[in-house]
Structures are given as structure tokens and as C-alpha cells.
N, C-alpha and C positions, 0 to 999 in steps of 0.2 A: 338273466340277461344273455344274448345273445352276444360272439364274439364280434358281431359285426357293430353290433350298437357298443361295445366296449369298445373300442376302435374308433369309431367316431363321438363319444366322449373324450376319449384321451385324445386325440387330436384338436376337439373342440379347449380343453384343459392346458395343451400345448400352444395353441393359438395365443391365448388370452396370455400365458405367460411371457412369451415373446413380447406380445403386444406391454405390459406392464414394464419388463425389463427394457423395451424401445426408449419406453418413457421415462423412467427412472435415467436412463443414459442421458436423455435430451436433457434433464432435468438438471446433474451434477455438471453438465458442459454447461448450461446454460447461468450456473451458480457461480463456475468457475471463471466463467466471463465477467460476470457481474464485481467477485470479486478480483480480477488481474484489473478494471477499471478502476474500481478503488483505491488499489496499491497503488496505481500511477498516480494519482492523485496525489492522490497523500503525499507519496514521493518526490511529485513537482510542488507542492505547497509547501514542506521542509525545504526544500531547495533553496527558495521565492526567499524565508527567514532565515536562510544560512546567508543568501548575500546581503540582504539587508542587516546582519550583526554580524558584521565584519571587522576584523581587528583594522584600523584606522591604518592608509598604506605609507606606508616605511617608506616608499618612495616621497612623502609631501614634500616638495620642493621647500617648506617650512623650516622643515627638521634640522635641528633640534632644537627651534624657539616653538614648535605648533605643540600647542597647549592639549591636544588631544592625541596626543602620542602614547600609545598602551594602552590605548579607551577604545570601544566598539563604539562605532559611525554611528549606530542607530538609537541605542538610549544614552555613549557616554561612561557606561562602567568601566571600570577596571576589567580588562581584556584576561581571558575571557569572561563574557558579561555572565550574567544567568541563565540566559536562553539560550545561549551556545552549550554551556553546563549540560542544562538539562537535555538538549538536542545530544549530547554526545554520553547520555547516558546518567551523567553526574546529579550531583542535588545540586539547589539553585543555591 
């Protein structure tokens, strides 16, 4: 082989590499997006169930005949309920 035809091999070899690595890049950005979409998600749907089981507010103009005093709003447990539990890590 000629040094000129080796030269334009390995250029031809450098091309295609770039070319791969391009795409591998668009690939892991395009992943990362996908998942930072998901996080938010998720994150805004946790949210959504932290204010819905909410410890019943201490302000109830009720208090302290309101019957759901130390109860979460949304099923009624004993505060903390079980999905707060386990939202904060704990067992139910």
C-alpha cells in the first residue's frame, strides 16, 4: 500500500469515528433529557400526594373538638399516615 492510500484510509477511519462519537453524544444528551423529564415528573406527582396527606391543619378554627385532629386529611390515619411513611423513606 501506498502512503497516500494509507492516509486516505485512516482519514476515511477518522471520519466514521467522529461520525460515531457525534452520535453517541447526541445519543447520551438525548437520554439525559428524557430522563431530567422523568425526574420532574415524578417529583411533581410526589408533591401532588404530599399535599394531599397532609397532617389535618392545626389552625381548624375546630380545635380542639375537630375530631380529625392528628389524622391526615386524605385517608384519616393517625398522622403520619402510611404514605407519608413511606414517601419519607419509612415502612408503611
Amino acid at each position: 500500500m501506498t502512503d497516500m492510500a494509507l492516509n486516505i484510509e485512516y482519514e476515511d477511519w477518522i471520519r466514521e469515528k467522529r461520525a460515531d462519537i457525534a452520535q453517541h453524544n447526541l445519543s447520551i444528551q438525548a437520554n439525559i433529557a428524557a430522563l431530567s423529564q422523568r425526574l420532574w415528573k415524578a417529583e411533581q406527582t410526589l408533591e401532588q400526594v404530599r399535599r394531599l396527606h397532609r397532617n389535618h391543619d392545626d389552625d381548624c378554627p375546630l380545635i380542639p373538638l375537630c375530631a380529625r385532629q392528628g389524622r391526615c386529611d386524605e385517608c384519616g390515619q393517625d398522622w403520619p399516615c402510611a404514605t407519608i411513611r413511606i414517601l419519607d423513606g419509612g415502612d408503611a
